[in-house]
C-alpha positions in Angstrom: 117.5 109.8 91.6 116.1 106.5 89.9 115.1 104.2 92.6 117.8 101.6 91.8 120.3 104.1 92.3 118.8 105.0 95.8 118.7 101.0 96.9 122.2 100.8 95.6 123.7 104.0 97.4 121.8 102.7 100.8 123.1 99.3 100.4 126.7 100.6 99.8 126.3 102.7 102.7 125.1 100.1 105.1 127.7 97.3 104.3 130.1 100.2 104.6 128.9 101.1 107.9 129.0 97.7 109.6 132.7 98.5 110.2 132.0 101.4 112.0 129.1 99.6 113.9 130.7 96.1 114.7 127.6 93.6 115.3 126.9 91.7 112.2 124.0 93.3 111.5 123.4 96.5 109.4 125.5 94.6 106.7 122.5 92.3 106.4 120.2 95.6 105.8 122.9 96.6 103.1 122.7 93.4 101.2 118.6 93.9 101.6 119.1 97.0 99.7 121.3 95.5 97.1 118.8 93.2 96.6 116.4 95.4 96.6 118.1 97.1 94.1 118.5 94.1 91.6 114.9 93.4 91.6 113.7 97.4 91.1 116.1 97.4 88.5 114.8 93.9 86.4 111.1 95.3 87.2 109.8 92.8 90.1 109.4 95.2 92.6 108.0 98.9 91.0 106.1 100.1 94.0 107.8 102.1 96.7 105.8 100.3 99.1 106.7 96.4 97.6 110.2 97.8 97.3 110.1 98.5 101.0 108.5 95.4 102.3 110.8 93.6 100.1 113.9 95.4 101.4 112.6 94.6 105.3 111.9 90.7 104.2 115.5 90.0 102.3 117.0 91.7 105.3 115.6 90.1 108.1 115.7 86.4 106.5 119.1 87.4 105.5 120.0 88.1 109.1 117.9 85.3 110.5 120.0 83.0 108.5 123.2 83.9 108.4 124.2 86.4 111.7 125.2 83.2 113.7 127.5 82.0 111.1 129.0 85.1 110.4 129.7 86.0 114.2 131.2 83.2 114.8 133.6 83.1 112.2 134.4 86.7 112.7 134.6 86.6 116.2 135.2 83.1 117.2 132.1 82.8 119.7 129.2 83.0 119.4 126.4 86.4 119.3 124.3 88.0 121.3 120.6 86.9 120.9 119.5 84.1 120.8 121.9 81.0 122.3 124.7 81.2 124.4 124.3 84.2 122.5 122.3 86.6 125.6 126.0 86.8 127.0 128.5 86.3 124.5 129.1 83.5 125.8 132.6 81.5 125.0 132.1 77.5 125.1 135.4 76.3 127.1 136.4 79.1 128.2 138.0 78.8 132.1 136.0 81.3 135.2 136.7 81.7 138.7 134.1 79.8 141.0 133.3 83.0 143.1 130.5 81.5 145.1 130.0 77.9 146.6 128.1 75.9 143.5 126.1 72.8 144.6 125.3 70.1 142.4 122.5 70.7 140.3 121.7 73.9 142.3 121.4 77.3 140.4 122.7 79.9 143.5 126.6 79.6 142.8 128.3 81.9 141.1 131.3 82.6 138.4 132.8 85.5 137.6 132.4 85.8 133.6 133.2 89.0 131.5 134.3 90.8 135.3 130.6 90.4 135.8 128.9 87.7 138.5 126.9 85.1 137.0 124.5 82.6 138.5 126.0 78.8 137.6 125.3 75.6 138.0 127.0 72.0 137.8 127.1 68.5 138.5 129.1 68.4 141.6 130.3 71.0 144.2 132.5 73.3 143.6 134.0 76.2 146.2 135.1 79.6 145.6 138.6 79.9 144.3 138.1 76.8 142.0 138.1 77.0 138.4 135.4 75.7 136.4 135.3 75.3 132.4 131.6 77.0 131.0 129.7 73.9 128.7 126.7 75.5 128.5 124.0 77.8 129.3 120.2 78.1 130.9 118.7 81.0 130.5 121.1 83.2 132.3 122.6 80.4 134.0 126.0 79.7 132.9 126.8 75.7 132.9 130.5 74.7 134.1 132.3 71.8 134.8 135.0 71.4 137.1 138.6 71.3 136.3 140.3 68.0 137.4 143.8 67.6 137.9 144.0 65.1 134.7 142.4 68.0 132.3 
């Protein structure tokens, strides 16, 4: 097997695989190999090894660019990583306040994803009240508090 046929036959495999392995990621290592592929084939990279560090560069910087903007439109929020992204975290979405939150105070808590998060806000909110999330610290989850008027 020719070594364009190999980057091919990985990259096929590995877009094909991202919908068995939801994520938005190992389609970025398939279109690495595609590319990969393309550049064996028209004689830029000829060395196993540049063809591997070549395959690893394409792919990250092709998943460093565009995993965000893919999630998002696939999933409608935004990934895990590297913003809101440590929990999947949905911007306006509406928690229970599930301990007293004090203004500017991280020690409250809202219950997000059936899991307890530490929160934080403006004013003071008790338990039972329903906040919306704007935001995020680290794993601190920003709310605001639902007013009547909203």
């Amino acid at each position: 097997m020719t070594p364009e046929i190999f980057w091919l036959i990985l990259g096929l495999i590995l877009i094909i695989a991202e919908i068995f392995i939801p994520g938005v990621i190992v389609i970025f290592f398939g279109f690495g190999a595609l590319i990969t592929a393309l550049t064996t084939t028209i004689g830029l990279t000829g060395d196993i090894y540049l063809q591997i560090i070549f395959f690893a560069a394409s792919s990250l910087l092709l998943l460093i660019l565009f995993r965000n903007i893919i999630y998002k439109r696939i999933y409608k929020k935004v990934p895990a990583g590297n913003n809101p992204d440590t929990i999947n975290l949905e911007i306006g979405k509406i928690v229970p306040v599930e301990e007293l939150i004090e203004p500017y105070e991280v020690g409250g808590k809202v219950r997000y994803q059936g899991t307890l998060w530490a929160a934080k806000a403006e004013e003071r909110i008790t338990p039972g009240e329903s906040v919306r999330i704007i935001g995020y610290e680290n794993l601190t989850i920003v709310v605001k508090k639902i007013h009547k008027e909203e």
